[in-house]
matplotlib code that plots the C-alpha trace (Angstrom):
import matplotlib.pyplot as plt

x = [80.5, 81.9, 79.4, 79.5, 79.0, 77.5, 77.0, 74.3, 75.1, 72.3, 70.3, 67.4, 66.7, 63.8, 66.6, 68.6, 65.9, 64.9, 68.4, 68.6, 65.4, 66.5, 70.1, 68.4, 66.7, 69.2, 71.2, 74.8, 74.1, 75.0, 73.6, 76.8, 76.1, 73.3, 74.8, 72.9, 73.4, 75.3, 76.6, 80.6, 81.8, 84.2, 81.3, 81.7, 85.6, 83.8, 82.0, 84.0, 82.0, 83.5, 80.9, 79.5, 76.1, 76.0, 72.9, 73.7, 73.3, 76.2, 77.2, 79.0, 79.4, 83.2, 84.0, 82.0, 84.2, 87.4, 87.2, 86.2, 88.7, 91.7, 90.0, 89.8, 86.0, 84.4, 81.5, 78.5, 76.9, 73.7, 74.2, 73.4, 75.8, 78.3, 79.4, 82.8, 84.5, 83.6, 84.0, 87.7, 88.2, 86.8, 89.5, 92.2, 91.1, 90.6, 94.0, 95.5, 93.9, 93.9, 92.3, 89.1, 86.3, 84.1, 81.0, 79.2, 75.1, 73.3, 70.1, 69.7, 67.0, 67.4, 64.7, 66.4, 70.1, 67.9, 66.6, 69.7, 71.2, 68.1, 68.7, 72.2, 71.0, 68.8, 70.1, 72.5, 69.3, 67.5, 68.4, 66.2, 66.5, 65.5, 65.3, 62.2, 62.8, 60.2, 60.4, 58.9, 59.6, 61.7, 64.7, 67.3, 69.2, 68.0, 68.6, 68.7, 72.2, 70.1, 68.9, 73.0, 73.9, 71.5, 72.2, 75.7, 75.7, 73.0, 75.4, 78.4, 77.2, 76.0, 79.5, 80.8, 78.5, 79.3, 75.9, 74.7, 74.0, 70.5, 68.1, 66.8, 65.3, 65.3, 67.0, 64.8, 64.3, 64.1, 62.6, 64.7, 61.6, 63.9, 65.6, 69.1, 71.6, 73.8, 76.3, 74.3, 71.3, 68.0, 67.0, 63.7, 63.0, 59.2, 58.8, 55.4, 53.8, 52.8, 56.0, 58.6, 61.6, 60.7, 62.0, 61.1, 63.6, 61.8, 63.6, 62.2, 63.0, 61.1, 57.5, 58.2, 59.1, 60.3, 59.4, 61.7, 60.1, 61.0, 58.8, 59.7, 56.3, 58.3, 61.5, 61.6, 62.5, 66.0, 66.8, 67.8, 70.3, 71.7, 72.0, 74.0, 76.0, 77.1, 77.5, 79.8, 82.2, 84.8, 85.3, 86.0, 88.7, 89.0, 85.9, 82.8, 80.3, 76.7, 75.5, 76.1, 79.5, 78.0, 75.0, 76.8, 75.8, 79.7]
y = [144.2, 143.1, 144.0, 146.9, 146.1, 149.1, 150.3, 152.5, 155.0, 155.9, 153.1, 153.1, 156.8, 158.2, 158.7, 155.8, 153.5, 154.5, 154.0, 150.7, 149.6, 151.6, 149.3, 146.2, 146.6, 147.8, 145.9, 145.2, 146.8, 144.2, 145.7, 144.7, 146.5, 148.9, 150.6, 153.4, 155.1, 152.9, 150.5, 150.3, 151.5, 148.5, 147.1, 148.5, 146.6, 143.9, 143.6, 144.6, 147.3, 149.4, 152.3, 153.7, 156.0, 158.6, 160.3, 161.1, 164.0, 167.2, 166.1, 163.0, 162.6, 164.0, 161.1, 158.7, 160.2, 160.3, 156.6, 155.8, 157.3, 155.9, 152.5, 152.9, 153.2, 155.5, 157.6, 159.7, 161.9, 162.7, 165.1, 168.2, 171.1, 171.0, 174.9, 176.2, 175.8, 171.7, 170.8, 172.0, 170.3, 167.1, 167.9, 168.1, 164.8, 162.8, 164.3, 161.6, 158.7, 160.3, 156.9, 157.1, 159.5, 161.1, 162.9, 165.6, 165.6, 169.0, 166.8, 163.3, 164.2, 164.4, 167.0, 169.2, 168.7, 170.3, 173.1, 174.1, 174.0, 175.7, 178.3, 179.1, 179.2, 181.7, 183.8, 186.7, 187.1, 188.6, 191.9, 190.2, 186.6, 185.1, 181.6, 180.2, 176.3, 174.7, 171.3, 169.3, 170.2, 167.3, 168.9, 170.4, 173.0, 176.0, 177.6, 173.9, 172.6, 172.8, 176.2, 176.7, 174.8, 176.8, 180.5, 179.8, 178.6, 181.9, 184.3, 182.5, 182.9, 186.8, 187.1, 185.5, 187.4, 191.2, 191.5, 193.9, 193.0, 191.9, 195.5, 195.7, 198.7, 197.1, 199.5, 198.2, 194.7, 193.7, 190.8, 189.3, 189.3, 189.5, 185.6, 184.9, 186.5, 183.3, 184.6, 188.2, 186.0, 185.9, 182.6, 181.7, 178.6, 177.4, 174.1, 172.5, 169.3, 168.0, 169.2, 166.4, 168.3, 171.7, 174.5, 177.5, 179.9, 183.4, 185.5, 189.2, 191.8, 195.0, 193.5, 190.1, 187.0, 183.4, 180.5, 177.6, 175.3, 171.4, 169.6, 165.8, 164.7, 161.3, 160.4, 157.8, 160.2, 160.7, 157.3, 157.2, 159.6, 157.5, 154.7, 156.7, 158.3, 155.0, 153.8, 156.4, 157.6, 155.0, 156.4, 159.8, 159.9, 163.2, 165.4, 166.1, 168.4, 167.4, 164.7, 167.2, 165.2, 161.7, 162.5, 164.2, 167.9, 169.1]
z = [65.2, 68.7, 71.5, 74.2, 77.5, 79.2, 82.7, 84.0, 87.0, 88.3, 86.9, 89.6, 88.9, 86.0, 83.2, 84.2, 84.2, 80.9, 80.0, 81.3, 79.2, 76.1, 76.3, 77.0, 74.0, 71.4, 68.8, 69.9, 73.4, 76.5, 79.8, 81.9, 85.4, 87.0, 89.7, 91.7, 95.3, 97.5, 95.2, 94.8, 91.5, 91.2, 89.5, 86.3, 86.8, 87.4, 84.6, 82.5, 81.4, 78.0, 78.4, 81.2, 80.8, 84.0, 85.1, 88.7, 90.6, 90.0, 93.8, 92.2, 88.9, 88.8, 91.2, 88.9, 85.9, 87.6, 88.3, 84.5, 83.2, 85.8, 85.0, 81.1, 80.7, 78.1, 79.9, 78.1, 80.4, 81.4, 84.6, 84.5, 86.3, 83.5, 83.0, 81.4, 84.4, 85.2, 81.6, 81.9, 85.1, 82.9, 80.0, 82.8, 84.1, 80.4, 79.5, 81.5, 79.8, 76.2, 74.7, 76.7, 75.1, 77.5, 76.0, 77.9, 76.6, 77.5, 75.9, 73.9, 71.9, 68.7, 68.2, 71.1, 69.4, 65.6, 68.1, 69.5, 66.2, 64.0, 66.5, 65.8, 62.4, 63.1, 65.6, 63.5, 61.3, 64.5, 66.7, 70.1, 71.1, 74.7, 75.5, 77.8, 79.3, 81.3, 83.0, 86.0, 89.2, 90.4, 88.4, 90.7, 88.6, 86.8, 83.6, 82.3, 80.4, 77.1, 77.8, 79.2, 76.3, 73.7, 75.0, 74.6, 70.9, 69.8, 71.6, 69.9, 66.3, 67.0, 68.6, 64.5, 62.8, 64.5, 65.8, 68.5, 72.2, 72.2, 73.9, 76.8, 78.1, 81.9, 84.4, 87.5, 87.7, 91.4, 91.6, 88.9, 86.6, 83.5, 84.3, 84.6, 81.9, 80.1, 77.6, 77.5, 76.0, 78.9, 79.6, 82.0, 84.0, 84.5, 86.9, 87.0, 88.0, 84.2, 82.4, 80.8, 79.3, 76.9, 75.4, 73.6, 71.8, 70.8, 67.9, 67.2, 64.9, 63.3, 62.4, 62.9, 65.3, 65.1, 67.5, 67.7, 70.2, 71.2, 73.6, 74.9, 76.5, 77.4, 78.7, 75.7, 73.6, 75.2, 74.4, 70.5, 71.8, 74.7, 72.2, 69.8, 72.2, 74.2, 70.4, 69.3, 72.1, 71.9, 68.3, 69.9, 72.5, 74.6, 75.8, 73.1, 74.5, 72.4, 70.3, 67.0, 66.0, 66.5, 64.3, 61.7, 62.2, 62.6]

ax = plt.figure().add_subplot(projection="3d")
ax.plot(x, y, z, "-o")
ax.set_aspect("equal")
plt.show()
């Protein structure tokens, strides 16, 4: 098997870093260019860079994405900020290089990709469901993309399976006590010093209630993830949202 050579965006950051080690280290992974703030792009070119791992900020990763794909460059990405409306302006954009893959990550670990999918699982067997993510707080968006990401896929299998809107009683809620509403499904942020990357997803019905919970106490634990997903992209052209296809959970 021919080599990748990869490129880190972002590579001085706390998940780029990681990344940076994680590559250095993995079979069949060549660690072509580290490019953070400041540092032209036309690195990766130089290089010759085939993948391209992004964790950014939201304020520039659809520059970093626009110039991968005019250049030919398969991207995974780590960035949070993705909603509906960015991923289609990402479709738009691959749609003119159709042979470059670009794949959109919510969360690499594998534990948090068997959450998010236990929880589909579980979630037309349930009448309430809420969704609680708690992280350190350096992070700069809230609801998380996992949380985004999770909410999304509950409310998608109710939506399949006929079920209800979850209750709710709520008819004052001032001070917004009740956390932001994704896809009817309440989700609730927690940022403290201490906290890596967690989530909880909180099922209840009629005398009982189900805890699906995923904690990463190290950003090592995104790495097997980053590996497979800078492994697999080339194989999928277009835009993939989630590790799910690369690991064989489609």
């Amino acid at each position: 098997m021919s080599e990748i050579k990869v490129g880190v965006l972002g590579a001085r950051g706390r998940m780029g870093s990681e990344s940076v080690r994680a590559i250095e280290g993995a079979e069949g992974l060549v660690l072509a260019a580290a490019v953070d703030a400041g540092d032209p792009l036309d690195a990766l070119v130089d290089a010759g860079v085939d993948v391209v791992v992004d964790f950014t900020s939201p304020a520039v990763v659809m520059d970093n994405l626009r110039f991968c794909v005019e250049h030919g460059i398969h991207a995974v990405v780590g960035t949070s900020g993705f909603d509906d409306a960015r991923i289609a302006e990402v479709r738009a954009l691959a749609a003119q290089s159709p042979q470059v893959g670009v794949l959109i990550v919510p969360n690499f670990s594998i534990g948090a990709v068997l959450m998010m999918r236990f929880a589909q699982l579980a979630a037309p067997y349930f009448e309430s469901v809420e969704i609680v993510e708690l992280h350190h707080p350096d992070k700069v968006d809230a609801p998380s993309g996992t949380a985004t990401r999770t909410a999304a896929l509950v409310a998608e299998a109710r939506r399949e399976a006929g079920s209800p809107p979850v209750p709710d009683a709520t008819t004052a809620d001032p001070l917004g006590a009740r956390g932001a509403v994704v896809d009817g499904i309440h989700v609730h942020a927690v940022r403290a010093r201490g906290l890596v990357a967690h989530q909880e997803v909180l099922f209840g019905d009629t005398g009982e209630t189900l805890t699906i919970r995923h904690d990463s106490v190290h950003r090592e634990s995104f790495m097997p993830g980053v590996v497979a997903g800078v492994r697999g992209v080339g194989s999928r052209p277009g835009v993939s949202v989630g590790l799910d296809a690369i690991l064989g959970l489609d």
